[in-house]
C-alpha positions as MATLAB code, in Angstrom:
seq = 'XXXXXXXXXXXXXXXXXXXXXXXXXXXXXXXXXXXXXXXXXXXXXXXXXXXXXXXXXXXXXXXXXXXXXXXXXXXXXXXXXXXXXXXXXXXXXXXXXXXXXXXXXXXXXXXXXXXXXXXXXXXXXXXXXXXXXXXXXXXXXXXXXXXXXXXX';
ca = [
      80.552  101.029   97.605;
      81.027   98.709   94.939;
      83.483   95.611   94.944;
      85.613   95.092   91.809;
      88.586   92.676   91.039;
      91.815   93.873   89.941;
      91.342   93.472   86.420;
      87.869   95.726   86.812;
      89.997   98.340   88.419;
      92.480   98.526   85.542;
      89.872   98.964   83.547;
      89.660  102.450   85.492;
      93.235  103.537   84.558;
      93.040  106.947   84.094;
      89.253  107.833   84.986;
      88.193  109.403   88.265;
      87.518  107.418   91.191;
      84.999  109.156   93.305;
      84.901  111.542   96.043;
      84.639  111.385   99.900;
      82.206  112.840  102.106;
      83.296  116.144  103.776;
      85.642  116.256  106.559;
      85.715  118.972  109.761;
      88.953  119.760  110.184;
      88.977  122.221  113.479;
      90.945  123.212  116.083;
      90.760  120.242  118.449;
      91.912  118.201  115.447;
      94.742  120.330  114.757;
      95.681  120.535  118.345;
      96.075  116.957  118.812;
      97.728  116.179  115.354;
     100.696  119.277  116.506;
     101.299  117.385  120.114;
     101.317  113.493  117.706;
     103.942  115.241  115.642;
     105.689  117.760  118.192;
     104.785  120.681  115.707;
     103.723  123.189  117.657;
     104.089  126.543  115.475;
     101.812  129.064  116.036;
      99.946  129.327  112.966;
      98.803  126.086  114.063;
      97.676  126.169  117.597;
      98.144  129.775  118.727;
      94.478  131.332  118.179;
      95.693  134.868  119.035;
      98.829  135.359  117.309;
      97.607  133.334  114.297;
      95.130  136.213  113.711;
      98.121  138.856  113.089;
      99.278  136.412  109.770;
      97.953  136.540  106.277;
      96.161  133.690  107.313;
      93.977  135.538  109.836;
      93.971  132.607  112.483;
      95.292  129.057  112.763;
      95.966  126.593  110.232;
      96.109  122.839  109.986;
      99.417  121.656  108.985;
     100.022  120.183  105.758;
     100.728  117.157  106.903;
      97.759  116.971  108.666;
      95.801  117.511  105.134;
      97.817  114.760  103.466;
      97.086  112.105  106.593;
      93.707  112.412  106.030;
      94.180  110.146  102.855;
      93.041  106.956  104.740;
      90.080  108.394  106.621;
      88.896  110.176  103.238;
      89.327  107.000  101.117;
      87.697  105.038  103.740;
      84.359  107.390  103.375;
      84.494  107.316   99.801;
      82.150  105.821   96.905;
      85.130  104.621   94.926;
      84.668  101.087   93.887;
      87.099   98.736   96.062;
      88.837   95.755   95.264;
      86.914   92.568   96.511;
      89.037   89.859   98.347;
      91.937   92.695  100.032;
      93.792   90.810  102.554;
      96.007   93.795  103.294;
      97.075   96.753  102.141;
     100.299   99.362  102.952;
     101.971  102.979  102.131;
     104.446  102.688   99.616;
     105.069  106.123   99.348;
     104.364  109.465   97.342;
     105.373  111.542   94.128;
     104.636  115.096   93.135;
     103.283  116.238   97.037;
     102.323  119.725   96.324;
     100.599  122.033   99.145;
      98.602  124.475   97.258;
      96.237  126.331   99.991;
      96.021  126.320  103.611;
      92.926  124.764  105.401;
      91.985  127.083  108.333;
      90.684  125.651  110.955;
      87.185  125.351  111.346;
      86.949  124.683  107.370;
      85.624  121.389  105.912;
      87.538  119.131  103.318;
      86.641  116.037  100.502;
      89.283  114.220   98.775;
      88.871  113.087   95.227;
      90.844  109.930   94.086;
      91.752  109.362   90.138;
      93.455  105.948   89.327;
      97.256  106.682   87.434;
      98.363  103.560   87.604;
      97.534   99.790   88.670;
     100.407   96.948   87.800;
     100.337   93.499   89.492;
     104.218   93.591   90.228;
     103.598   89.700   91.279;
     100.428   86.946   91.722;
      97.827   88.498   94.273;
     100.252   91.813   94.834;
      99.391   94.957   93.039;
     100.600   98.177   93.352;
      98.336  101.281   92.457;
      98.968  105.632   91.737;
      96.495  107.458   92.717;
      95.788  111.526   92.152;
      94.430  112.551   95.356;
      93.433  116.068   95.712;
      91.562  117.786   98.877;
      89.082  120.243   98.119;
      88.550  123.005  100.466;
      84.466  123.912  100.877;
      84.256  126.854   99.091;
      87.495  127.967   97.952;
      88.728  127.503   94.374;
      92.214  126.359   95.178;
      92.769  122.569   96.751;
      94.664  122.442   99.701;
      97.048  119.978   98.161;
      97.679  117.213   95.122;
      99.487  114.467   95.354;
     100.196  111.139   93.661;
     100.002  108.047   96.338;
     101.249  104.984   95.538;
     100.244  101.946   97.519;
     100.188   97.971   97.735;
      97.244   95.901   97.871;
      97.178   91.915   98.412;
      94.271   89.759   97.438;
];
């Protein structure tokens, strides 16, 4: 991991970030992220009557797949801002679920900087494309733009 400042990362605008190492997402995961959120469908946690769908068995929720944007970043070889006291969600554009994850399948996330803007002294606010790749399928599970706020 390599430590930038702010003005090194702007310097990035528009390139790709870097990757994350692969992630396990099975059942036991899925489980426990339905009874944090109270979705309990059955693609999700219903082994036997997930097989009957065109999905063949269960699936992790989409939400699940997007959550794993801290834990992905976090195991990541993008460069990171040196000197972060803090940093928060500011929110999302262009969320887009493209392909399901089945459970027992293994995801990355890549991370391309859109956008960095110092909206005032030491506060910066940053785009970035993430996209989860599913291990060996052609289609990412999902894309989305994810803005957030960094203070150094």
């Amino acid at each position: 991991m390599t430590a930038i400042t702010p003005q090194q990362m702007l310097e990035k605008k528009g390139e790709s970030l870097g990757s994350s190492e692969w992630i396990l997402v099975d059942q036991e995961m899925i489980n426990k992220f339905a009874d944090a959120t109270g979705d309990h469908q059955f693609i999700h946690v219903d082994e036997e009557k997930a097989k009957l769908t065109p999905f063949g068995g269960t699936i992790a929720h989409g939400f699940l797949s997007l959550s794993l944007f801290p834990v992905m970043m976090a195991k990541s070889d993008c460069p990171r801002v040196d000197g972060v006291k803090m940093g928060v969600n500011y929110g999302g554009n262009k969320t887009r679920f493209l392909a399901p994850v089945r459970a027992g399948k293994r995801v990355r996330g890549h991370f391309k900087l859109l956008d960095l803007e110092e909206k005032r002294p030491g506060q910066w606010q940053q785009t970035l494309e993430f996209t989860v790749e599913i291990e060996g399928e052609d289609k990412p599970a999902l894309m989305a733009e994810w803005i957030s706020q960094f203070f150094v």
